[in-house]
C-alpha positions in Angstrom: 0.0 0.0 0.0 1.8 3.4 -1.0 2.7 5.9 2.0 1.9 9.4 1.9 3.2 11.6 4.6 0.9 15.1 4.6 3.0 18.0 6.6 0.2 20.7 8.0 -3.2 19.7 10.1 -5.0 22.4 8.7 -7.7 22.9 6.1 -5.3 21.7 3.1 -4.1 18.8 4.6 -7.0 17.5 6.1 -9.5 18.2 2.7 -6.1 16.3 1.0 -6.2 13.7 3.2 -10.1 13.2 2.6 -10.1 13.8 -1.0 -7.1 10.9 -1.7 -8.5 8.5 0.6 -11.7 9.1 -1.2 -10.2 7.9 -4.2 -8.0 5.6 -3.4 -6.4 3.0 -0.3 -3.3 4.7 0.8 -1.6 4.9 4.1 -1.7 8.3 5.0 0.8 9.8 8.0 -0.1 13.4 9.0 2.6 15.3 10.9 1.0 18.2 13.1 2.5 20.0 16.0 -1.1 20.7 17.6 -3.2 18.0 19.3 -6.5 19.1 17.0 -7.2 20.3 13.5 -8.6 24.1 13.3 -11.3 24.6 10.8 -9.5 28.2 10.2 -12.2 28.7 7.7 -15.2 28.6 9.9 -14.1 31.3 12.4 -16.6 34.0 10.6 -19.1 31.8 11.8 -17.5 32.3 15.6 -17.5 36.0 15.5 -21.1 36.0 13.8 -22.5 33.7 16.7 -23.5 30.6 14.5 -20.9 27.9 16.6 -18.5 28.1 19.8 -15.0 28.5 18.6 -14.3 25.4 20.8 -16.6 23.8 17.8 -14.0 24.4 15.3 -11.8 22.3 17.1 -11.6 18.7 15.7 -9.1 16.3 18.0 -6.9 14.4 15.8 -6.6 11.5 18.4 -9.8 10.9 16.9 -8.6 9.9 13.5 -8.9 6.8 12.4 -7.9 5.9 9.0 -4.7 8.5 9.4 -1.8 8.0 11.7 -1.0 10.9 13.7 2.4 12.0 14.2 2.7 15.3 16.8 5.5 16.7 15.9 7.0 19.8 13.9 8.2 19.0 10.4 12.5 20.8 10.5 12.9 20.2 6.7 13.0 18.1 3.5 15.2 15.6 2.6 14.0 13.8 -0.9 10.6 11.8 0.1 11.6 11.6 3.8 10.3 14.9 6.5 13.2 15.3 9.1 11.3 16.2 12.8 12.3 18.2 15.1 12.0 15.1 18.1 12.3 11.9 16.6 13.2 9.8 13.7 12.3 10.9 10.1 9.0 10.2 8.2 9.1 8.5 4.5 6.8 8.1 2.1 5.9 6.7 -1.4 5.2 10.3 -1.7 5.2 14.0 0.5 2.8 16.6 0.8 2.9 19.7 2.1 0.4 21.8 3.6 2.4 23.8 6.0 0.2 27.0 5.6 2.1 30.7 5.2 4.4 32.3 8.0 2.7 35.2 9.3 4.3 38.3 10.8 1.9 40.8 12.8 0.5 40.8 16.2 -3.2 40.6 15.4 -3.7 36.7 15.3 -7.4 36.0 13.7 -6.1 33.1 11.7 -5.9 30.3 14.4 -9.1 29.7 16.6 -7.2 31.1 20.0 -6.3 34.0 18.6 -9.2 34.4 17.1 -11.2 33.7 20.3 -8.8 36.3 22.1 -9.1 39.0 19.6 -12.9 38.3 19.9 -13.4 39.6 23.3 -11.7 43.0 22.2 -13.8 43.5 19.2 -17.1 42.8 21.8 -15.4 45.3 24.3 -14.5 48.8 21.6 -17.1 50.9 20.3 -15.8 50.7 17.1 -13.8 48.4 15.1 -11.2 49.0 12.4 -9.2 47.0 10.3 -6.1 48.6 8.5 -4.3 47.1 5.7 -0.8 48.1 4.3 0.9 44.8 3.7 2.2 43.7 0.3 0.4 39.9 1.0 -1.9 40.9 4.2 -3.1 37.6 5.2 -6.7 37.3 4.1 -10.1 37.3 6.9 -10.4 40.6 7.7 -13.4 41.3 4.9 -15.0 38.0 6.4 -14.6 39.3 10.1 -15.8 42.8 9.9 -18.8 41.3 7.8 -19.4 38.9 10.7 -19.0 41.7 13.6 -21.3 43.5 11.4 -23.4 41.4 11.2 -23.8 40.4 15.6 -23.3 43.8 16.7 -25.4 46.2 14.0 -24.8 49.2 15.9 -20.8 49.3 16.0 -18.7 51.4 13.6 -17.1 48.8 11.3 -14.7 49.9 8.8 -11.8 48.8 6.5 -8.6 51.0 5.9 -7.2 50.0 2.4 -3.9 52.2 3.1 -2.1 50.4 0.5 -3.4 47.4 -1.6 -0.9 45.8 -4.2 -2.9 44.9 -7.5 -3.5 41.5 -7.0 -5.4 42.1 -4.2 -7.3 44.8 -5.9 -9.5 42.8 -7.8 -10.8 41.0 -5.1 -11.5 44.2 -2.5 -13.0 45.9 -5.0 -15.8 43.8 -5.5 -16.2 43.4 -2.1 -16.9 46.9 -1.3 -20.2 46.8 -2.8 -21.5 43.7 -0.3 -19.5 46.2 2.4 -21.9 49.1 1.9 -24.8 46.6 2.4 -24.5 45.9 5.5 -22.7 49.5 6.4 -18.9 48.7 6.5 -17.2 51.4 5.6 -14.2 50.7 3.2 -11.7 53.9 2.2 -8.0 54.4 1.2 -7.4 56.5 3.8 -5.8 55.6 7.7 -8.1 55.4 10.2 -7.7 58.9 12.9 -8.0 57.7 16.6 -10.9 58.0 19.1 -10.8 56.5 22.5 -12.5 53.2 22.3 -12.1 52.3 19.0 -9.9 49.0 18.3 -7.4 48.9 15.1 -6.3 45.7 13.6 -3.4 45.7 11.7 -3.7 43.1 8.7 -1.0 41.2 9.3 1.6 40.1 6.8 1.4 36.3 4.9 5.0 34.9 3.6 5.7 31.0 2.5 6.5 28.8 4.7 10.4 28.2 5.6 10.2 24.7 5.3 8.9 25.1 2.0 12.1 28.0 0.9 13.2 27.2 -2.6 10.5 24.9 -3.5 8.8 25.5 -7.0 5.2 24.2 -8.2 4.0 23.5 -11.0 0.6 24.9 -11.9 -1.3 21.9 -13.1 -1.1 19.4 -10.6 1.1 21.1 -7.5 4.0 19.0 -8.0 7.7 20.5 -6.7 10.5 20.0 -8.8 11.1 17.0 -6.8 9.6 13.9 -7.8 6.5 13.0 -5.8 6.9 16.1 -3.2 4.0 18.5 -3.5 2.8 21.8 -1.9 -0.7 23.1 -1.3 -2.2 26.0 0.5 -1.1 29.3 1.4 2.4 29.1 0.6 1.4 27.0 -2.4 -0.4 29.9 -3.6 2.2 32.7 -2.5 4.2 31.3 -4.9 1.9 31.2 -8.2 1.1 35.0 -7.0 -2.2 34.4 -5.8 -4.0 35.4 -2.4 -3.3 32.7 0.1 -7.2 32.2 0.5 -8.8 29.1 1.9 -11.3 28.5 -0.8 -7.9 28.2 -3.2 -6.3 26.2 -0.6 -9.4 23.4 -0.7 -9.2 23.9 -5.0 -5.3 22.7 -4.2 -6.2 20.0 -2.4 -8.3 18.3 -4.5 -6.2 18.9 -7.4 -3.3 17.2 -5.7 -4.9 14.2 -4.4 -6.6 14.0 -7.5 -2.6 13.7 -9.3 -1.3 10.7 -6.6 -4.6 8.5 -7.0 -4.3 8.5 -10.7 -0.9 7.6 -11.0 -1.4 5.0 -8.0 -4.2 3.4 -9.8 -2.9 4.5 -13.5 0.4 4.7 -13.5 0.1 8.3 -14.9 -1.0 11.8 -13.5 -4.3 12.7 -15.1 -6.4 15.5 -13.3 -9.7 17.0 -14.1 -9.4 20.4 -13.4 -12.8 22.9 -13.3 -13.1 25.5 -16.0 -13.4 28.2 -13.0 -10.6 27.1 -11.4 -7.9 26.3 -14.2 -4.4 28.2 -13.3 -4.2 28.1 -17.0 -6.7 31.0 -17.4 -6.1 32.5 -14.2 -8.8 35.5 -15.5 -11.1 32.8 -14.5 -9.2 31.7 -11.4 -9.9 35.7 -10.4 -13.5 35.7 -11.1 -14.1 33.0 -9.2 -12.3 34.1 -6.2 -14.2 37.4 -6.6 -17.4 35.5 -6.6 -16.3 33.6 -3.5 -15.2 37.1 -1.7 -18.6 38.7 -2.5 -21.4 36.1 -2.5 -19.5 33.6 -0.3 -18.8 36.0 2.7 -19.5 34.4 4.8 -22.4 32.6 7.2 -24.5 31.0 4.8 -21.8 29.3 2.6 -20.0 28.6 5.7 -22.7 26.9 7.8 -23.6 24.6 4.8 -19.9 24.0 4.5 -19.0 23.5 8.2 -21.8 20.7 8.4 -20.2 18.2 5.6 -16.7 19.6 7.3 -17.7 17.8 10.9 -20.1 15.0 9.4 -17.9 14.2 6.1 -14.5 15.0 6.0 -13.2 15.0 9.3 -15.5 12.1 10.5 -14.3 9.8 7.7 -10.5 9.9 8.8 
C-alpha cells in the first residue's frame, strides 16, 4: 500500500487527506504539531455567533484511517520529512500543507487567537481594520462582515492604506456587499478615538520549510519527484492570495494527481473550468465571486456541516 506523509493539520491537509482516501487506499501519516485540526475557515461563523469556537476544534486522536504523528516537520530531505523530536517520516510520496508564515500581532487566523481577539472586538465601540501589507493575510473582509453582522450598531470599517494589485481585484468587488450591510471601506488611515480597536492586517510569507521549492501549476508537484505543496504558501508562490477556498481547489487537485498515477500509473487530473491556473482570469472571477457572494455565514454553515459530518469524520 503506497505511503503518503501530509505535513500541516490544517484545512489543506486534512481536505487532502479526505479527497485521496476518497479515491484511493493509501496509508496516510499526518505530521502536526497541535493536538487538534482548526477549521480556520469557519471562524466568521464564531465571531457571527452561528458555533463556539471550541466547535472548530476537531481532536486528531480521533482519527482513524490517518496516523497521527505530533511533531513539527524541520525540513525536506528527498521523500523523507526530518522532525524536530524523533526519527524521520518516509513516504511513497510528501505533501505539504504547511500553511504561510505570518508576521503581525493581530492573530485572527488560528481559533485562540481568534477567540482572544474576539473579546476586544465585543469590548470597543468601534472596530477598524487597517491594511498596508504587500500579501496581508486574508479574513479581515470576512470578520468585519461577521462583527457586522452580531453587533449592528458598532462602527465597522476597512482602511485599504495600501493594496498591491492583485489584491485589488478582489477588494473591489467586495466593497459593494460592504456598503450593504454598512462597513465602511476607504484608502485613507483610520484617525484615533478613544474606544475604537485597530487591527493591523498582518503580513502572509511561505512557509520556511517550503524555501526554494517551485510548483507546478497543473497538478502542484515540486520539482522533486513526488513532493507537492498546497495551500497558502502554495499559492504565494503562483502570486495568488493565500485564501482558503484556493487552498481546498489545491487539495483536491493534488490528491486527484497521486490516485491517478497510483491506480494508472500516470497523473491525469480533471481540473474545473473556473478554477484552471491556466486561465487565471477565471481563477480571479471565481475568487471574486467567492469574496462577494460567499462572505460568509450561509456558505459557511452549509460548509461547516459536511466539514464535521464528512471530511473530518471519515479519517
Amino acid at each position: 500500500m503506497p505511503r503518503v506523509v501530509v505535513v500541516g493539520g490544517g484545512v489543506a491537509g486534512v481536505y487532502f487527506a479526505y479527497r485521496l482516501l476518497e479515491a484511493v487506499e493509501a496509508e496516510v501519516v499526518l505530521v502536526e504539531p497541535k493536538p487538534a485540526h482548526e477549521f480556520v475557515i469557519g471562524i466568521p461563523m464564531a465571531y457571527g455567533g452561528l458555533v463556539e469556537f471550541k466547535d472548530l476544534l476537531f481532536p486528531l486522536s480521533n482519527l482513524r484511517r490517518v496516523k497521527h504523528v505530533r511533531d513539527y516537520a524541520k525540513a525536506l530531505d528527498g521523500r523523507c520529512v526530518r522532525l524536530a523530536g524523533g526519527s524521520p517520516v518516509c513516504g511513497d510520496y510528501v505533501v505539504l500543507a504547511p500553511g504561510s508564515y505570518k508576521v503581525g500581532s493581530a492573530e485572527y487566523w488560528s481559533v485562540e487567537g481568534a477567540a482572544r481577539l474576539f473579546e476586544k472586538i465585543a469590548a470597543a465601540k468601534a472596530v477598524r481594520f487597517v491594511v498596508n501589507e504587500l500579501n496581508p493575510t486574508a479574513g479581515f473582509q470576512e470578520l468585519a462582515y461577521s462583527i457586522k453582522t452580531r453587533f449592528p450598531d458598532k462602527e465597522v470599517s476597512i482602511h485599504l492604506v495600501y493594496v498591491p494589485n492583485d489584491w485589488l481585484y478582489l477588494l473591489e468587488s467586495w466593497k459593494a456587499k460592504a456598503k450593504e450591510v454598512g462597513i465602511d471601506v476607504t484608502d485613507e488611515p483610520p484617525s484615533y478615538t478613544r474606544g475604537e480597536l485597530h487591527i493591523s492586517a498582518p503580513a502572509a510569507r511561505p512557509h520556511p520549510l517550503t524555501a526554494g521549492l517551485e510548483v507546478k501549476p497543473e497538478t502542484l508537484e515540486t520539482q522533486h519527484e513526488r513532493v507537492y505543496l498546497i495551500g497558502d504558501s502554495a499559492m504565494l508562490r503562483l502570486g495568488l492570495p493565500a485564501i482558503g477556498w484556493g487552498s481546498l481547489w489545491q487539495a483536491s487537485l493534488a490528491a486527484q494527481a497521486i490516485a491517478s498515477e497510483i491506480k494508472k500509473g500516470y497523473i491525469e487530473v480533471v481540473v474545473d473550468d473556473w478554477a484552471s491556473m491556466k486561465d487565471p482570469e477565471a481563477f480571479k472571477k471565481w475568487l471574486t465571486y467567492r469574496m462577494v457572494t460567499g462572505t460568509p455565514l450561509v456558505h459557511l454553515k452549509g460548509l461547516y456541516q459536511m466539514w464535521s459530518e464528512k471530511v473530518v469524520a471519515s479519517l
